[in-house]
C-alpha positions in Angstrom: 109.4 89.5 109.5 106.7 87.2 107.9 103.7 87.8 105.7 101.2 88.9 108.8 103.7 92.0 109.5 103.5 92.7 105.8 99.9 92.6 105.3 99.2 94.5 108.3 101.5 97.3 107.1 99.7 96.8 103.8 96.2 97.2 104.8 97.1 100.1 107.4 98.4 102.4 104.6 95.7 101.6 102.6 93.1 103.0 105.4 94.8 105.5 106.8 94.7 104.2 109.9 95.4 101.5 112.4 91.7 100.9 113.5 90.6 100.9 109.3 93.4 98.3 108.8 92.5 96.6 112.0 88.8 96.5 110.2 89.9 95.0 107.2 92.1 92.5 108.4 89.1 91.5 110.9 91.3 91.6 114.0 91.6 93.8 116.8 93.5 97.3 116.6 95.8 95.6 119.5 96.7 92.9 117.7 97.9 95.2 114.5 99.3 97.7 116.6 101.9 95.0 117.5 102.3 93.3 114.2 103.1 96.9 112.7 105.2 97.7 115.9 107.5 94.7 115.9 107.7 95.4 111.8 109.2 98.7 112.7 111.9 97.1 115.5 112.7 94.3 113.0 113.7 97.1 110.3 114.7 99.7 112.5 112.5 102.6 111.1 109.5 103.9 111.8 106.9 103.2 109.3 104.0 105.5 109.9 103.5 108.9 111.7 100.9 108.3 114.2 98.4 111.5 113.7 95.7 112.5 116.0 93.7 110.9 113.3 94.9 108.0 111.9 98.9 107.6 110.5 100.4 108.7 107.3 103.2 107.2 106.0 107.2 108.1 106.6 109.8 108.8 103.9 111.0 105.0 105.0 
């Protein structure tokens, strides 16, 4: 875990979405749909419920 797995997680809950955090971070949605992804192996949990339209955030 490092600081880019923190921000992206960061800037994804405060859009609402992958794509919005992808937006603010100015990279592509790939790139922090894996930086949340390996977030969520590293700790076990899953971070975010992936909606239909966008994520919300899990008890964890």
């Amino acid at each position: 875990m490092n600081f880019t797995h923190l921000f992206a997680f960061y800037e994804v809950a405060r859009a609402g979405s992958l794509s919005g955090g992808a937006l603010r971070l100015r990279v592509s949605q790939p790139a922090v749909s894996r930086e949340v992804k390996v977030l969520e192996e590293r700790l076990g949990v899953l971070l975010f419920d992936r909606l239909p339209r966008g994520v919300a955030l899990t008890y964890a």
